[in-house]
N, C-alpha and C positions, 0 to 999 in steps of 0.2 A: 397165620392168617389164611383167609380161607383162599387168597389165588393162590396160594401155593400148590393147594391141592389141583388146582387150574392146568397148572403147568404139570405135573404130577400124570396128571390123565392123558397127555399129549401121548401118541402113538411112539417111543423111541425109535431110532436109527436100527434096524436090527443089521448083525455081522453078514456083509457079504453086497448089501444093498446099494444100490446105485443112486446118486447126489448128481448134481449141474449146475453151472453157474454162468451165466451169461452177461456180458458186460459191452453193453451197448456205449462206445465210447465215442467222442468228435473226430478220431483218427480212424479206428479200427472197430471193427465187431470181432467179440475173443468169446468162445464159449470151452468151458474144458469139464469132460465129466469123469468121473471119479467115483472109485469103488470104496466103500467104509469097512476099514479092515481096522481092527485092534483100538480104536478109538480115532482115526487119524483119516482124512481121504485120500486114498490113493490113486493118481491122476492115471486114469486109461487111455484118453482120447482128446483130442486139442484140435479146435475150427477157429484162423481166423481171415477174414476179409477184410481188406483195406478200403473202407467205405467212405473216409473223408468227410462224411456228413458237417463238418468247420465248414468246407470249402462251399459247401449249399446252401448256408446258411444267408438271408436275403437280409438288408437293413431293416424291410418294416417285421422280422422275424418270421418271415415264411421262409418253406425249403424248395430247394427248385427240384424239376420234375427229377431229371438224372438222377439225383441224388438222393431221392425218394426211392424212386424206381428200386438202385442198388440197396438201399437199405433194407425194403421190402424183401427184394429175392433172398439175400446175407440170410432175413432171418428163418425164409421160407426152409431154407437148406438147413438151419440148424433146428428148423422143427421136424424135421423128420428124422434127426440122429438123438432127440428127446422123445419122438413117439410114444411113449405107454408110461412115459415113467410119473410116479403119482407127484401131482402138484405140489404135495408137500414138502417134494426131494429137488426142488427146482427152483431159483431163484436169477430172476432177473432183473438188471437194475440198467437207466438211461441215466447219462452225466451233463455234462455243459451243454452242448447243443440241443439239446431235447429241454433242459432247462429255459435256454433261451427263446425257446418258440414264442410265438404271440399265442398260437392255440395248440399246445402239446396235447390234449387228448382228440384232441383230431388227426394226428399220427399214431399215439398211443395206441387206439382203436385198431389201425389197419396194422399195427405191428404185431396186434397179439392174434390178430386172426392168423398171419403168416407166421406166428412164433405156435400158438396151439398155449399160452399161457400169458400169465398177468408180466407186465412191464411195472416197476416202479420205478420213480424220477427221484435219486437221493439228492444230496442238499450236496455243496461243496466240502464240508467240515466232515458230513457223513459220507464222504465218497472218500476221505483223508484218514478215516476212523478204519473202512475195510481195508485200506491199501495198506496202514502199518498192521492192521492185524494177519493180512496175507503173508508181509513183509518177512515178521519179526517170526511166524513159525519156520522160514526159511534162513533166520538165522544164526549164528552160534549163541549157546543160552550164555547173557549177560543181565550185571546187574545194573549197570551203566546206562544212563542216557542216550540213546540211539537218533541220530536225526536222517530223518527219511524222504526224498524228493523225487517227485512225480510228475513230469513233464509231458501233458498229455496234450489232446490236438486243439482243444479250444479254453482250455484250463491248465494250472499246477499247483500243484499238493504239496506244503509243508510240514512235515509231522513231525516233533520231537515225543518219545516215548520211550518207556520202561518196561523188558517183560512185554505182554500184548495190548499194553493200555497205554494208547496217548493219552499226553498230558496238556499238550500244544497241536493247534492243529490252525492252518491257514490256507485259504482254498483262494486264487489271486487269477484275473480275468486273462492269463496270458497262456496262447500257448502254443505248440510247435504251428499247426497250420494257420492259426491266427497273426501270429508274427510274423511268418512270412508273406504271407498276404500283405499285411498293411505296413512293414517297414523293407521290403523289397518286393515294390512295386515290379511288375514285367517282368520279374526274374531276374533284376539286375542285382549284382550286389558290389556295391563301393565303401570305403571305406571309410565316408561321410554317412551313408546310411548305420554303416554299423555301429558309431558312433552313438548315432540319435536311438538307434534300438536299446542299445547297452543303460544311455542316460535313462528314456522312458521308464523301462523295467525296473531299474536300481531306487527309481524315485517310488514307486509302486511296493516294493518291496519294504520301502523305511516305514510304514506303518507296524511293521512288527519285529523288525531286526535286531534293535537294543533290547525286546524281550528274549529271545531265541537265543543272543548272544550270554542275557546271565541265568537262562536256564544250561548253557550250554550241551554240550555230548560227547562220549567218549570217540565213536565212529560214523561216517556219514554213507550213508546208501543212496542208491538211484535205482526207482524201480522202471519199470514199463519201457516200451520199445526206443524210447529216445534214448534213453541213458544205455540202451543196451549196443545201439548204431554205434554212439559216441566212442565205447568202448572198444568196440570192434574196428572202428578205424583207428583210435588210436594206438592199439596194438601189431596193428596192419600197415602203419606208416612208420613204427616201430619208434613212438614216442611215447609210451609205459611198458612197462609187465604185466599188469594184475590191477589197474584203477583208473580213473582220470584222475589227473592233476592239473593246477592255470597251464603249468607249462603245455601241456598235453592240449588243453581246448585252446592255447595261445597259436600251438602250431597249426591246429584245425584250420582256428580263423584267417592265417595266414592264406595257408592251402586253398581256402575258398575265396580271400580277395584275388589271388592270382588267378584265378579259373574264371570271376566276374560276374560268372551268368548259370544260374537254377537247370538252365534245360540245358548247358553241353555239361552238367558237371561228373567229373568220375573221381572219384576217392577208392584209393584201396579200401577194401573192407566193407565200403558201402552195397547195401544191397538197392537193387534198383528200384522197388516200391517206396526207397525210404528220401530218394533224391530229392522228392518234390517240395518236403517240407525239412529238412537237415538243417537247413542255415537256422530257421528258427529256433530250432533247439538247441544248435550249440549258442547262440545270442542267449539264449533264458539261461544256460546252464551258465555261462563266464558271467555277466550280469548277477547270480546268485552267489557262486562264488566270492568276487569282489563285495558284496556286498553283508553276506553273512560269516568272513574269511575263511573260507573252506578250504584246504591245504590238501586235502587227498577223499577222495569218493569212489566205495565200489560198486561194483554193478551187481545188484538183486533179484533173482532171477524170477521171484514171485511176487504178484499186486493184488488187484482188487477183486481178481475173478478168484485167488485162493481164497482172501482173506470173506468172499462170498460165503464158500464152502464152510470153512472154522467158524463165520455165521449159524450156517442150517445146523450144524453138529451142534450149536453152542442151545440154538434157541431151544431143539429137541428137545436135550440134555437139563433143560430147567435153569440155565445160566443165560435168559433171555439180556441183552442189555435196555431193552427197550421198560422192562420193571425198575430196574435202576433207576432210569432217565426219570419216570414218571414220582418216582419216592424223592428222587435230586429238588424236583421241581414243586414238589411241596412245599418241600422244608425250604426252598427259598423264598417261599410267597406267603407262608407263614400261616399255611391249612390246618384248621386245628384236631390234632391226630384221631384224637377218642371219635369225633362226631363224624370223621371219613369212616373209621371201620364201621362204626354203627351202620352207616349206610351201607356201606360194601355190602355188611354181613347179609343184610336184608335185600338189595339188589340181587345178590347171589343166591338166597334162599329162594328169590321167587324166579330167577333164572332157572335154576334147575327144576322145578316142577311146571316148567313152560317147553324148554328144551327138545326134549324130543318131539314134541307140537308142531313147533317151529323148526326142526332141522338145524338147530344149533351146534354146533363143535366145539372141541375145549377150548380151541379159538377165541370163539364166539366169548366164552365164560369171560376170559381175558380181558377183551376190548371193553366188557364192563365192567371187570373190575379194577382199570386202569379209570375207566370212565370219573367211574363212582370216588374214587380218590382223586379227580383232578375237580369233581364238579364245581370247589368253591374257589379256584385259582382267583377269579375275580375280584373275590372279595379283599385282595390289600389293594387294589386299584379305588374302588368304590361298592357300594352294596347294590344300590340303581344299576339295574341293567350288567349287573355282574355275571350272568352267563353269557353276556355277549366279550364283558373283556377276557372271562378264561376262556372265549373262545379265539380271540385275536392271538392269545398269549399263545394256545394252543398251535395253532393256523401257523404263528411266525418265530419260535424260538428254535434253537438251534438242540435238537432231541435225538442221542445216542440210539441208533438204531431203526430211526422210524427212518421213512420213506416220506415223500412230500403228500403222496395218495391217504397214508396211513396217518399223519397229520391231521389232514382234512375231515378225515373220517372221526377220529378223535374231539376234533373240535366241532364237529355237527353234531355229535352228542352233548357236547355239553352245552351250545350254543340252545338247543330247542329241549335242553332241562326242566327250563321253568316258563312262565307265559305263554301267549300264543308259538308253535313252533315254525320256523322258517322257512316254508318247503322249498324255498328257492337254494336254500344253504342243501339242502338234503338233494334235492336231484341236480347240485353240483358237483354231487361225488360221482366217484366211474360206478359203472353200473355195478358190479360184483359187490358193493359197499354198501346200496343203498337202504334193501332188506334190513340186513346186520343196524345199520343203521334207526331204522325207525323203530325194530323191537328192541337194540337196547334201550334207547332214549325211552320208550313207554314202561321199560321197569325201573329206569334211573328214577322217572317223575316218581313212581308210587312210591320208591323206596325214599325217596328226600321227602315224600307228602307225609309218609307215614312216621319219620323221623324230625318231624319238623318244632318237636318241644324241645330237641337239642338232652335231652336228659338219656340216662342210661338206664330208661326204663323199661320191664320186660313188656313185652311182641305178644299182640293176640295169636291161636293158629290163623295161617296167612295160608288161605287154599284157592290158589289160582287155577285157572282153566283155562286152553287156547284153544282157537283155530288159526285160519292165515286172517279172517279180518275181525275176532271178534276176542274180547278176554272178560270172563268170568270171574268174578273175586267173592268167594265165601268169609263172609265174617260173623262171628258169637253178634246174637242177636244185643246181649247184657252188657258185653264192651262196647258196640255203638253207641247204645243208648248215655255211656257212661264219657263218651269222647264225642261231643256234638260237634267238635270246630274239624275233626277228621272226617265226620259224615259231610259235613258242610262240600270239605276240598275236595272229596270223590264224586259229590255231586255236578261242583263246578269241571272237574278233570275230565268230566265225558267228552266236553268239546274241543280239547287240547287234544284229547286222544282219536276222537273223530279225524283231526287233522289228519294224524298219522297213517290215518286208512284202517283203526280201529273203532270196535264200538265194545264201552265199558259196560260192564251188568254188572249190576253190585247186587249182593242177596245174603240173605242171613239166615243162621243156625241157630 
């Protein structure tokens, strides 16, 4: 198919090259960059700041100033150790709390001026997908079911997976700074409270546990900085070797009812930035246990900022998952195959003789021809107004690899496919999107107008001409004449395309 060659054209990784991956998380801001050596990144340098952004999170979902403030400077500092490096080598993604905002690109904005690059807001499932794929390159190669937990500040991650591909994945509203905030209140911690934390979380968790349990796993891991505390003290108070175990977080919890109180606590092994929020995470972590029976768990030294990195390598590489995801979600909605490539083909065809006009990237080529194969999702919903349900479907399924920005974007093309187009749907996207946006949608339209007998009939020459506000379309004077219901639709398309901030000229040969 022809995005093959899409991805084909993308710039590769060359040997020697410097990657980033930044992971804007509710606990902590992690960024680590990384040298691409023999197919692999090899980690040079590691930022992280303990930013809490959980803790600032407001009920009606705004952030308070502090916590702004700090997030801001966190990222100010990690744009200047990315300075020059090409955006393509760079990836950064925000998780639960950036999710939760009532207006996340109203932070988004001020974080990427201090970052010098795009932020993307992943989904829970997709923040569950980088973390085993970080995971599982850090660990020994098996064939076996791997289950993988990630106990982050305002969120955690369950992922049972194979190899580097989860199979299971659950992303549950609990997490170290969240928990402790709201089940030990003041910093107090009783043994009543721990109770009620333990019950809460275990009940939270039975929406998936009888799946988990007969998918089952041969070994369980714990990624990211909780599970790593946990560890560290319980080797430090000299209640494992080499894992946690109940008994291990049994003793923890002990330890902390006798201590009482969050602000005098000291634990061997504990590091002091991690006091604040500890009780939380060993409650989510016993709470999981007991409830998934986990008997022994070790600690993983790699998460979502690697599983970032075997990202970029992966998209480079032509092993995008985000193609997958979009071919997955055809064949569940029952797109009929011949009359998507038809269109691709011809989307794509008048892509590339517009392209360099427009300043398009292989990128670019991509997003249409994902576009172009998702246009008719709609149609097993209803045929009325079916670019607007493959745009819902778009907007809100759960889609391996995209980004919630990259979603949107996706679905504002196909949403302003066909009739008048949305512009409120279109200058909802972040601004870097919105270009990309209205020139694919203006080849998507021709290419579905010009495919609209559904037959596998051959294509006049199609000789398009751009500028930024205008496109020329040359057609054999003897096929118009011979296709009156196609001259008709180009006629009426001028004002579809006006919308877009173009003007069609049709003219003939």
């Amino acid at each position: 198919m022809q995005a093959a060659s899409a991805a084909s054209a993308r710039p590769q990784i060359a040997e020697g090259e410097l990657l980033a991956a930044i992971d804007l998380g509710s606990n902590s801001f992690h960024m680590v960059v990384a040298r691409f050596e023999h197919g692999e990144p090899r980690v040079i340098d590691r930022l992280r700041d303990t930013v809490r952004m959980a803790a600032g999170l407001r009920a009606d979902g705004t952030l308070d100033a502090s916590h702004r403030a700090a997030a801001l400077a966190s990222l100010a500092r990690f744009g200047q150790r990315i300075a020059g490096l090409p955006g393509a080598r760079v990836r950064a993604v925000a998780t639960n709390t950036v999710r939760r905002l009532a207006s996340p690109q109203a932070f988004l904005a001020a974080a990427e001026v201090a970052l010098g690059t795009p932020v993307e807001i992943v989904s829970g499932r997709e923040e569950g997908r980088l973390i085993f794929l970080g995971a599982a390159h850090d660990l020994p190669v098996s064939r076996d079911n791997r289950l993988v937990i990630d106990v982050g500040g305002g969120s955690t991650e369950f992922i049972i997976g194979r190899h580097v591909a989860p199979e299971h994945t659950e992303s549950v509203q609990v997490g170290c700074i969240a928990s402790t905030l709201r089940f030990f209140p003041g910093g107090k911690i009783t043994r009543k409270r721990w109770q009620r934390a333990r019950r809460e979380i275990e009940v939270l968790l039975q929406q998936f546990v009888e799946e988990y349990r007969e998918a089952g796993w041969a070994n369980a891991y714990g990624s990211s900085g909780t599970a790593k505390a946990i560890g560290a003290v319980a080797q430090a108070m000299g209640l494992t070797d080499d894992c946690i175990t109940p008994a291990a977080l049994a003793g923890i919890r002990e330890a902390l009812l006798a201590q009482g109180s969050i602000q005098a606590l000291k634990l061997p092994g504990l590091a002091e930035d991690r006091t604040g929020v500890f009780a939380g995470g060993v409650v989510i972590f016993e709470a999981a246990f007991e409830a998934l029976g986990i008997t022994r768990l070790q600690v993983c030294e790699s998460s979502m900022r690697e599983g970032l990195l075997w990202d970029l390598i992966g998209r480079a590489g032509g092993s995008d998952p985000r193609a997958a995801s979009i071919d997955a979600l055809a064949a569940r909605y029952g797109v009929e195959r011949a009359h998507m490539r038809r269109v691709e083909t011809t989307a794509l065809a008048l892509f590339d003789q517009v392209a360099k006009a427009w300043k398009l990237d292989p990128d670019a080529r991509e997003w249409l021809s994902w576009a172009s194969r998702a246009h008719e999702l709609g149609l097993a919903i209803a045929h009325s107004q079916h670019h607007r349900h493959g745009g819902y479907i778009l907007r809100n399924a759960d889609l391996a690899g995209f980004s919630r920005q990259e979603q949107q974007l996706l679905a504002a093309i196909v949403e302003c496919h066909r009739r008048k187009p949305d512009k409120a749907v279109l200058l909802a996207l972040p601004t870097r999107y919105r270009a990309l946006a209205r020139y694919a949608t203006a080849l998507l339209r021709l290419a579905v107008l010009f495919r609209r007998s559904r037959r596998a009939e051959p294509m006049p020459p199609l000789k398009l001409a751009a500028t930024r506000t205008r496109l020329r379309l040359a057609l054999p004077a003897e096929w118009l004449d011979e296709h009156p219901l196609t001259e008709a639709d180009l006629e009426q398309e001028k004002g579809p395309m006006a919308d877009l901030g173009l003007e069609l000229e049709l003219i003939t040969y």
